[in-house]
C-alpha positions in Angstrom: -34.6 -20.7 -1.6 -31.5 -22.8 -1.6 -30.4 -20.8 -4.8 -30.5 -18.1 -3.4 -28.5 -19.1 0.1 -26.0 -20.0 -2.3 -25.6 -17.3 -4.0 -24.8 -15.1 -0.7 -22.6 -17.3 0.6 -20.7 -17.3 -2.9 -21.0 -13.1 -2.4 -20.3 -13.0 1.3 -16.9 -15.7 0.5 -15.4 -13.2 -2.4 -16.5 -9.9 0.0 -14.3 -11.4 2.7 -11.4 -13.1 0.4 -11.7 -9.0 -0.8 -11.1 -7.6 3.2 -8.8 -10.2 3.8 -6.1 -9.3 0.4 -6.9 -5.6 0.9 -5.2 -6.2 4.5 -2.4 -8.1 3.4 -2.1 -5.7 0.2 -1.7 -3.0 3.8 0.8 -5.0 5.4 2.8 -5.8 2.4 2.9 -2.4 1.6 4.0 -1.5 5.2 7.2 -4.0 4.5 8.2 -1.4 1.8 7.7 1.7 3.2 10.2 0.7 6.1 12.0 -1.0 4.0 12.3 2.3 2.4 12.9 4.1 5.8 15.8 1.9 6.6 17.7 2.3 3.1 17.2 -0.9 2.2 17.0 -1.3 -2.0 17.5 -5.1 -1.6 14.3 -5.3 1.0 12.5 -2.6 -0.8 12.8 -4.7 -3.9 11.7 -8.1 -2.1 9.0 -6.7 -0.3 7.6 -5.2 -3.9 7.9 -8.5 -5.5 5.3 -9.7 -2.6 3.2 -6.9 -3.2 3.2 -7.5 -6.6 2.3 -11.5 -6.1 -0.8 -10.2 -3.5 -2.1 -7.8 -6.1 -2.4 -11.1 -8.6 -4.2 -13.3 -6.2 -6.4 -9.9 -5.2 -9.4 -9.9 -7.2 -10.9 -7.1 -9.5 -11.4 -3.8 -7.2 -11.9 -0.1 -8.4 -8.3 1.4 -8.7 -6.3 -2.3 -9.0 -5.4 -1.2 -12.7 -4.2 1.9 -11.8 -2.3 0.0 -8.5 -0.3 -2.5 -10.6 0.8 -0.1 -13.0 2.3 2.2 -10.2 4.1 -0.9 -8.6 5.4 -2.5 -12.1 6.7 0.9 -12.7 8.7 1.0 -8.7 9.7 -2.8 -9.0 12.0 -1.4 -12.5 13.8 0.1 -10.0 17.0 -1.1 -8.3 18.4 1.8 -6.6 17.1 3.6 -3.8 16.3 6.9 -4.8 14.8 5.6 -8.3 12.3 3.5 -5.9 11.6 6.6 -3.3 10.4 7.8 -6.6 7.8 5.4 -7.5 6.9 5.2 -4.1 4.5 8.1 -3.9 2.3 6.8 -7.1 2.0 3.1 -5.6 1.3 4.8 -2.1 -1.9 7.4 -3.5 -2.7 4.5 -5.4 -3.5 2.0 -2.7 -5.0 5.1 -0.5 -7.6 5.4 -3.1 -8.4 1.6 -2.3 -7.9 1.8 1.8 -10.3 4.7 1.8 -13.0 3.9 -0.5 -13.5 0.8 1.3 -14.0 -0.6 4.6 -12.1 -4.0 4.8 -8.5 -2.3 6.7 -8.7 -3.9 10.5 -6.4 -1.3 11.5 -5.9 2.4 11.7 -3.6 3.6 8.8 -2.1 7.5 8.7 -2.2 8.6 5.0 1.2 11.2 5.9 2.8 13.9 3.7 6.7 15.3 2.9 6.1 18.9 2.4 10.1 18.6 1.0 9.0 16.1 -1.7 5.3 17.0 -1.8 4.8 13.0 -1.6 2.5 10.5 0.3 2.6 7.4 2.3 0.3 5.4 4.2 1.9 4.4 7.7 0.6 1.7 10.7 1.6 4.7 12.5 1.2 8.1 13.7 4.6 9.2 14.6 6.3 10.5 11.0 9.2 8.2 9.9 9.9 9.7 6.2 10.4 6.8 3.9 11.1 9.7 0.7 14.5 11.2 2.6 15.0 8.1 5.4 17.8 9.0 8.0 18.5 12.2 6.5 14.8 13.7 7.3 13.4 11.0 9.4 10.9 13.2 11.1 9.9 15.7 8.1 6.2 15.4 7.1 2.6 14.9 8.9 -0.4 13.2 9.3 -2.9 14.4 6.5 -5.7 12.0 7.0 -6.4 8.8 9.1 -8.5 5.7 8.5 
């Protein structure tokens, strides 16, 4: 019997170490996407590197491979068009996570630019483009919500 309390409190401690990454792994990636709004490369490319260091300490979860490989391939990037770029890949890629499981303690908008037929996930409703910034601040909408 005592095996077996131990054993769910070992599942139950990884389950919530799991909800509690997968919201900072949200928040983090918040950081970027304004980061990106603002025109910031030298924010955008800080607030990746902490992504990046959450993904490590995240355990394994359906999609992670898939997640790393998008963000390695935007934190390359020093400019900020050539990280607008990777942005959309890293953004589905994390969706796929927020949405198949149930550990985000806030509502997220998964949003769409219809000029750069690309994603992002924003804390959010009201559209604040982080694919055109300033210049198109406004262009896109609300897809889907969690």
């Amino acid at each position: 019997m005592k095996r077996i309390i131990f054993v769910m409190m070992v599942m139950l401690g990884s389950y919530t170490a799991f909800g509690q990454h997968t919201n900072k792994l949200v928040n983090d990636y918040i950081v970027i996407k304004n980061a990106l709004v603002s025109g910031d490369s030298k924010a955008v490319s800080k607030a990746v590197a902490s992504f990046q260091q959450t993904l490590k300490e995240e355990g394994n979860f359906s999609g992670k491979d898939v997640l790393v490989k998008a963000t390695d391939n935007m934190a390359k990037a020093t400019a900020i068009e050539k990280q607008r770029d990777g942005f959309n890949e890293v953004s589905t890629s994390l969706w796929a996570v927020v949405k198949g499981g149930d550990k985000v303690d806030m509502t997220v908008y998964y949003q769409y630019c219809p000029m750069k037929k690309a994603y992002w996930i924003s804390e959010t409703q009201a559209i604040k483009n982080p694919y055109y910034g300033a210049g198109m601040l406004t262009c896109g909408k609300v897809v889907e919500t969690r």
